[in-house]
Backbone bond lengths (Angstrom), bond angles and torsions (degrees), N, CA, C in turn:
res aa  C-N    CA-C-N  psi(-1)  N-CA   C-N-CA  omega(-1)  CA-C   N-CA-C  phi
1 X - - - 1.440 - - 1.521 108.86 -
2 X 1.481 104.44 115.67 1.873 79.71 169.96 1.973 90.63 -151.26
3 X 1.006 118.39 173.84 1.224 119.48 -166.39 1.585 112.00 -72.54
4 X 1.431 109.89 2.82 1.861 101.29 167.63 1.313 87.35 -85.13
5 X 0.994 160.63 -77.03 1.716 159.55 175.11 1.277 99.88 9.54
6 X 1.306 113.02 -66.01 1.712 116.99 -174.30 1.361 100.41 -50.26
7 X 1.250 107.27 -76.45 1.410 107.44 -163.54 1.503 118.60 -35.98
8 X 1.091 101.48 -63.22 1.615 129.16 170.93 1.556 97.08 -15.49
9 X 1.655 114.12 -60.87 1.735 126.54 -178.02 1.249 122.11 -82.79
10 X 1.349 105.19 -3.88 1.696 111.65 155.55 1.260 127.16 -98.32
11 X 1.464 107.36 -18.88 1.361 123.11 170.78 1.588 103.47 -62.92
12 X 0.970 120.56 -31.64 1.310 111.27 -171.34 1.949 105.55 154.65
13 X 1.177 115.51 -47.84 1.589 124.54 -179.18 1.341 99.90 -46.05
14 X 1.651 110.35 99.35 1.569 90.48 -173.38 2.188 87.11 -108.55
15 X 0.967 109.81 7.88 1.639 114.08 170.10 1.684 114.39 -48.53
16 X 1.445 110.81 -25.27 1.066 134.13 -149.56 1.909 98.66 -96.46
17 X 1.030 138.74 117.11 2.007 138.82 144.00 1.006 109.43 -26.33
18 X 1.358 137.43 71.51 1.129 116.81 -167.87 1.697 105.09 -85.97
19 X 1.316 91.45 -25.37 1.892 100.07 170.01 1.672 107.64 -38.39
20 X 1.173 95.08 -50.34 1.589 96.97 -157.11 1.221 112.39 -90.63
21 X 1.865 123.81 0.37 1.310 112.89 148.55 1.289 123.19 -90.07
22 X 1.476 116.06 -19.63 1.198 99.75 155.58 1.152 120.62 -70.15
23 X 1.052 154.62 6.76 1.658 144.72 150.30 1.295 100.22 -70.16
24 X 1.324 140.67 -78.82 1.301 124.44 167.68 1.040 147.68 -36.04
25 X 1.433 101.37 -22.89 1.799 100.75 152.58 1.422 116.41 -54.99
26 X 0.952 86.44 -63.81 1.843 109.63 -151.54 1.583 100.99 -62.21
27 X 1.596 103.76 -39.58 2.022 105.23 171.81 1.285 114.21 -74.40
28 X 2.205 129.71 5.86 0.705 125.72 -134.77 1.989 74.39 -114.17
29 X 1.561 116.45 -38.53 1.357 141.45 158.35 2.016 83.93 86.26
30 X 1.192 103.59 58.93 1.429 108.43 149.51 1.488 123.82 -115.75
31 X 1.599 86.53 113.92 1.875 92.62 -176.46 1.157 125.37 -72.68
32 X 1.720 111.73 -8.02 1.542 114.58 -157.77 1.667 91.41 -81.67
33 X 0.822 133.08 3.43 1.568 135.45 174.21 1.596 106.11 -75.56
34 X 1.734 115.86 -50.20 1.191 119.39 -174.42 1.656 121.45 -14.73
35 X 1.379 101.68 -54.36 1.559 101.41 -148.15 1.871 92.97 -102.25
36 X 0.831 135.77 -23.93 1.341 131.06 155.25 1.809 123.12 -46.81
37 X 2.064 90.18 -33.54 1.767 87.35 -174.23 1.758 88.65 -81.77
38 X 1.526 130.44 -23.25 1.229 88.85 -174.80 1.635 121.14 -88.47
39 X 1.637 121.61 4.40 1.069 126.52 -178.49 1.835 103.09 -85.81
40 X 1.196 123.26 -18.70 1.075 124.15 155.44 1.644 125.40 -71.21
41 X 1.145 103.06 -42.87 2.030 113.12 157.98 1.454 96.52 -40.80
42 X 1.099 96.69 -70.06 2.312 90.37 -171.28 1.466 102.37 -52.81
43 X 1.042 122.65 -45.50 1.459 109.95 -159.25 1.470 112.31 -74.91
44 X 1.637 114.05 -37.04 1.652 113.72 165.94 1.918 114.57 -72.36
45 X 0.923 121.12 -10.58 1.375 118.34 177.24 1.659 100.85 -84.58
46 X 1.673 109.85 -27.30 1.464 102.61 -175.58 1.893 105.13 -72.76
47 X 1.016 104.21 -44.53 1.274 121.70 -178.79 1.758 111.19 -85.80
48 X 0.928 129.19 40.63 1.495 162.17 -148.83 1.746 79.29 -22.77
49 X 1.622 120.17 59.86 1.334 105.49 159.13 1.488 117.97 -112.57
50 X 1.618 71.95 102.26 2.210 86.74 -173.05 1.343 109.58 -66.45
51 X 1.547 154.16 -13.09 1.075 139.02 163.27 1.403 113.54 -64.76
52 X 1.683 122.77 -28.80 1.179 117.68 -167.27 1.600 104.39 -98.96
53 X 1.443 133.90 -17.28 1.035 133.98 150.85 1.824 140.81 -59.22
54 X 1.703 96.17 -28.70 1.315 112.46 162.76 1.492 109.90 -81.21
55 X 1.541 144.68 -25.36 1.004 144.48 175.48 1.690 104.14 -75.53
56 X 1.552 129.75 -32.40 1.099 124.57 169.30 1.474 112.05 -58.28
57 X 1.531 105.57 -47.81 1.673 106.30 -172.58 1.303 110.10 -56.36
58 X 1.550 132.25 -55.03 1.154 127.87 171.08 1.423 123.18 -39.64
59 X 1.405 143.09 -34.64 1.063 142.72 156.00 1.096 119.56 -67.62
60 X 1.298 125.23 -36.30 1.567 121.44 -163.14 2.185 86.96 -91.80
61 X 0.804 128.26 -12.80 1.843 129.06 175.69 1.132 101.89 -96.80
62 X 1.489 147.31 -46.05 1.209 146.12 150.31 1.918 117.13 -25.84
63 X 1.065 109.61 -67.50 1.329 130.50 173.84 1.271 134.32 -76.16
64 X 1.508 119.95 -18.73 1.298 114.00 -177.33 1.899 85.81 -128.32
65 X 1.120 131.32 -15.70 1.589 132.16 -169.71 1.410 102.15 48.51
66 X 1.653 117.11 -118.20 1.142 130.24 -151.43 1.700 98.73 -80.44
67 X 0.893 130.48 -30.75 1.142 116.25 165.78 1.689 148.76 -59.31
68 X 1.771 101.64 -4.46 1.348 118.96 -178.31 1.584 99.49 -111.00
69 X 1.485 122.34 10.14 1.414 126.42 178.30 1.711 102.32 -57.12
70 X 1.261 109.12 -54.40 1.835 87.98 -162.72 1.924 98.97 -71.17
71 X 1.010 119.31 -23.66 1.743 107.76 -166.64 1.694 80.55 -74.46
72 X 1.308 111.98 -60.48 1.495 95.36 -155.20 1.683 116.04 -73.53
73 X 1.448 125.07 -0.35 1.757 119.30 151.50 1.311 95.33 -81.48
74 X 1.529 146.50 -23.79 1.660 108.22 -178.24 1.738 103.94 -80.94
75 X 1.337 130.39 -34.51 1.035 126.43 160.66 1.490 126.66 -35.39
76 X 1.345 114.28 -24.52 1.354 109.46 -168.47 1.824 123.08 -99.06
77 X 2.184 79.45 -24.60 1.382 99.90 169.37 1.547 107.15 -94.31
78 X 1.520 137.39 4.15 1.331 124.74 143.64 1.991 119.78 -71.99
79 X 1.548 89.97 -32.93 1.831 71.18 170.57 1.268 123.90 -99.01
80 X 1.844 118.11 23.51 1.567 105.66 147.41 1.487 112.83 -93.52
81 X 1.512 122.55 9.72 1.180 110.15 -154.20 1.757 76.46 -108.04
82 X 1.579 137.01 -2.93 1.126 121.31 -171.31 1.398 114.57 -111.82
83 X 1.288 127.93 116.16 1.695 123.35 -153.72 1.482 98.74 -84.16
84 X 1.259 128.14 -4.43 1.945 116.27 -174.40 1.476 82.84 -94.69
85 X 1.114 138.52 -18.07 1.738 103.73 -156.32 1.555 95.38 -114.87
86 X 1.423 95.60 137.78 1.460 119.04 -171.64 2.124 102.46 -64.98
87 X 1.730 84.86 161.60 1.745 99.13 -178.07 1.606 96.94 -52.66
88 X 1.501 125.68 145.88 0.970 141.66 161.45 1.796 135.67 -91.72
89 X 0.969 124.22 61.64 1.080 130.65 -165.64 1.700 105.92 -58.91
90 X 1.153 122.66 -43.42 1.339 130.32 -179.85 1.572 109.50 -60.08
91 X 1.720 110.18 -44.15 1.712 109.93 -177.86 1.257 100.36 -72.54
92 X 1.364 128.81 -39.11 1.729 134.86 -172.72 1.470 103.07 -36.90
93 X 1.783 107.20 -49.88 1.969 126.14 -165.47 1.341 95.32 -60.64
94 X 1.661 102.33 -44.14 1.573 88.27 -154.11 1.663 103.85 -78.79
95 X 1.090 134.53 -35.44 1.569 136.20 163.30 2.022 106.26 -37.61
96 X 1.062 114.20 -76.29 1.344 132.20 164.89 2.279 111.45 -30.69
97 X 1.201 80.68 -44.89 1.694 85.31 170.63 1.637 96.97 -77.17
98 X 0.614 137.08 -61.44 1.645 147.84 -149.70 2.005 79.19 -60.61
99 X 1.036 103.33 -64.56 1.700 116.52 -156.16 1.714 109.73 -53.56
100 X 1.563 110.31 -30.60 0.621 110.36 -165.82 1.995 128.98 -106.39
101 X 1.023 84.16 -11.81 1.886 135.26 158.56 1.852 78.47 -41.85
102 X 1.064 127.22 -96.06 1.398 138.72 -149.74 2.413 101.67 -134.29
103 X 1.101 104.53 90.39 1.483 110.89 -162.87 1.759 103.73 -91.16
104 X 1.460 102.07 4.48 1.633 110.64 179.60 1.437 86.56 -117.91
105 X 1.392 172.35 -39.52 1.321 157.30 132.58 1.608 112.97 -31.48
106 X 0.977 108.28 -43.57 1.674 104.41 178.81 1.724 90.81 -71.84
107 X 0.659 139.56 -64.58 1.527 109.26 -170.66 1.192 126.39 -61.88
108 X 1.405 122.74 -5.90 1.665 118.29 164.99 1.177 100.89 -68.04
109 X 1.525 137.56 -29.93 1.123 124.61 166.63 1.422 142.57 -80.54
110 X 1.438 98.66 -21.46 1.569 112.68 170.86 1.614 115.92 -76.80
111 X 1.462 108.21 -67.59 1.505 84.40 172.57 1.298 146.27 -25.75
112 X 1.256 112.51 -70.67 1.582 129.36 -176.50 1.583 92.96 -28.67
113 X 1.275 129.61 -47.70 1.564 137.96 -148.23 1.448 101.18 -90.64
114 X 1.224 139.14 -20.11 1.312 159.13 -169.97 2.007 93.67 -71.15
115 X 0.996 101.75 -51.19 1.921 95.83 176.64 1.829 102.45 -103.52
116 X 1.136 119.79 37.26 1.524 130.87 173.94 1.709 112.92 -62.57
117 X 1.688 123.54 109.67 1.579 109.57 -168.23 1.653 97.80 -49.46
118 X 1.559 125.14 -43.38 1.302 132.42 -150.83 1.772 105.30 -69.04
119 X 1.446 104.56 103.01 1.883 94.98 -178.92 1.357 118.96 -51.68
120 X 1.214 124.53 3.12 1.448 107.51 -176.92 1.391 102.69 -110.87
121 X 1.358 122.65 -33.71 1.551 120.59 174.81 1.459 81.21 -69.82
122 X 0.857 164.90 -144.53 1.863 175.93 -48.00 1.610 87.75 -88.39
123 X 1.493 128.58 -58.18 1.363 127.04 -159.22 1.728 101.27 -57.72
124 X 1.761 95.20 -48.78 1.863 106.15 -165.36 1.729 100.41 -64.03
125 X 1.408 140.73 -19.58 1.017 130.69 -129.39 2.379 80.96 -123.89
126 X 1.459 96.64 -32.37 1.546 111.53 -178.15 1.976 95.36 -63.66
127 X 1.439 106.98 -52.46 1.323 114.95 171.43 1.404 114.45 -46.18
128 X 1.124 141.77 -51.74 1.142 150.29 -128.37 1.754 111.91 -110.86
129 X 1.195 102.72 -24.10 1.422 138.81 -177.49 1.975 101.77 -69.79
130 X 1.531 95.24 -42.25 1.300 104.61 -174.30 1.673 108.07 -65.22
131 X 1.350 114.70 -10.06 1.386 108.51 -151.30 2.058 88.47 -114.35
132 X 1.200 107.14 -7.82 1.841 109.01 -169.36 1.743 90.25 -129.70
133 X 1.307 128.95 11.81 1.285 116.88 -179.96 1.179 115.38 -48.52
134 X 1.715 112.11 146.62 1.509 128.79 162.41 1.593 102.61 -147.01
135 X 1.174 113.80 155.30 1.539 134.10 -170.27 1.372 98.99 -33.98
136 X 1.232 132.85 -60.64 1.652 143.33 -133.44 2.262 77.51 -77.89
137 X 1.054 114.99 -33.79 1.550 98.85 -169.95 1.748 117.65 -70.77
138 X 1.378 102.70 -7.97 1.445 116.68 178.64 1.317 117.49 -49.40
139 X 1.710 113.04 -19.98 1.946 127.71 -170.94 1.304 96.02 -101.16
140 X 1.562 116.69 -22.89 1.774 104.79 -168.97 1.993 93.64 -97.32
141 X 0.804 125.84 -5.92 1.678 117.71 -174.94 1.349 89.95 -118.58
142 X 1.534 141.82 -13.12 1.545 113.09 144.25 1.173 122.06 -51.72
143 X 1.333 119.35 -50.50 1.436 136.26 -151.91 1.350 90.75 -64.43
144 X 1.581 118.55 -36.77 1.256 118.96 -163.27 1.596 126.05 -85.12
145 X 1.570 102.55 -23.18 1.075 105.61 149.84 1.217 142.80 -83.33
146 X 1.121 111.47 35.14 1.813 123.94 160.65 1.464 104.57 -123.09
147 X 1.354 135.17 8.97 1.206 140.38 171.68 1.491 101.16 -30.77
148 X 1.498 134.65 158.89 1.695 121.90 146.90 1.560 105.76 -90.55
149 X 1.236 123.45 0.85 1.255 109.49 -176.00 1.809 107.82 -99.40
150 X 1.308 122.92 93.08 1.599 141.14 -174.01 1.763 90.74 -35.27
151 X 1.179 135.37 -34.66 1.883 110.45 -173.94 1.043 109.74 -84.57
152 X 1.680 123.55 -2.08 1.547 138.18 -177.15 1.239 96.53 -76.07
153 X 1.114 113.18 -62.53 1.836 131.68 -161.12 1.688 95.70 -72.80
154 X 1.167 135.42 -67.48 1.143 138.87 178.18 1.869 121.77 -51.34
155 X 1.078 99.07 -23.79 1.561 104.23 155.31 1.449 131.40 -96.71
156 X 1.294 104.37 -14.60 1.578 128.14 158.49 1.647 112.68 -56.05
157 X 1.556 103.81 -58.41 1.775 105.57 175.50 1.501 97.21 -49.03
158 X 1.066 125.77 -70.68 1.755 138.74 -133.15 1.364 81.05 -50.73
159 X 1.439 122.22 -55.50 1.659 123.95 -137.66 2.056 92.47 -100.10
160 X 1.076 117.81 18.11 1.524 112.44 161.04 1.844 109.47 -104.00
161 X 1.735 103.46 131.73 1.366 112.27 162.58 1.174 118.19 -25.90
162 X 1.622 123.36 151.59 0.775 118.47 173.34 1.585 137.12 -70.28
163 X 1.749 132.05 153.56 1.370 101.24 -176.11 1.016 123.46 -53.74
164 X 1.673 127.83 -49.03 1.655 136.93 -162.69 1.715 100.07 -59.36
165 X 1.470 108.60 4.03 1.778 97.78 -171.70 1.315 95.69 -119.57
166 X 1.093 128.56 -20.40 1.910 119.19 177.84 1.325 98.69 -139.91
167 X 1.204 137.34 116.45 1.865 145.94 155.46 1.396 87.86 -35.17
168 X 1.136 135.57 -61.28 1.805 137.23 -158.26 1.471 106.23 -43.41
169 X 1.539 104.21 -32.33 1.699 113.13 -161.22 1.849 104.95 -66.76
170 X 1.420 94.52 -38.61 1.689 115.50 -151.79 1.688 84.64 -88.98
171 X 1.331 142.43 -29.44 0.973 144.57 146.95 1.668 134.86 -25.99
172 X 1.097 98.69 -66.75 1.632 134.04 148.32 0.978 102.50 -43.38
173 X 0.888 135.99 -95.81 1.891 144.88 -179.28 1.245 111.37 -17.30
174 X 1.311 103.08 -46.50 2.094 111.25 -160.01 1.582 86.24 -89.26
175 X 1.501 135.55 -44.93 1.581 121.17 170.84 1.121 136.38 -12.16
């Protein structure tokens, strides 16, 4: 396993686990990979090859956790801002891995982005919120659900507790 492998399966070799070298990378806890996976991030975003860019994120969130939070929310708010490339479930993990690595560092980064003018950093950051929630965010995803912009508000629901877990939620809701 070594990180030309990856590439190799983002390049295109999809014959290849690439899942499962990235687990071995990343359980392998070599950082010197870090900064290569994100010079490979630029280079598959240039070449809009989102399999090989989501395979970077997974390594580079695996390996660096809370520290690849702001590249990997602007990454996430460049692929809502791009209408050819399909939902990403794989980049979603690797954001969500990163977040969850350290969920009191991920919110130094999420907040701030939560009143972001740019709707897509504000939308990715409303998303993201859902995954590090604590009570005090219950005033910023009201607020947010009166947005006029419907992917504001609609990413606002996703990322509120559930009703059966706070009356406040189902409250909210009926508003």
């Amino acid at each position: 396993m070594t990180f030309a492998d990856i590439r190799e399966a983002a390049d295109g070799n999809l014959d290849l686990d690439y899942y499962g070298l990235i687990r071995e990378l990343v359980a392998s806890g070599d950082r010197s990979v870090v900064a290569p996976a994100w010079a490979a991030i630029d280079q598959y975003v240039a070449e809009s090859n989102w399999l090989g860019r989501d395979l970077m994120a997974l390594v580079v969130s695996g390996l660096d956790g809370p520290a690849s939070m702001p590249r990997l929310l602007d990454l996430y708010a460049h692929a809502l801002s791009v209408e050819s490339e399909p939902e990403s479930d794989t980049l979603r993990q690797a954001v969500v891995t990163a977040m969850l690595a350290d969920p009191v560092a991920a919110r130094t980064v999420i907040v701030p982005r939560l009143t972001d003018p740019d709707h897509l950093v504000r939308r990715t950051a409303l998303w993201a919120i859902g995954h590090v929630f604590e009570r005090s965010d219950l005033a910023v995803l009201r607020a947010a659900l009166t947005d006029p912009d419907m992917w504001i508000r609609y990413t606002a629901i996703g990322s509120l507790p559930k009703v059966n877990d706070d009356p406040e939620v189902y409250q909210i809701l009926v508003a």
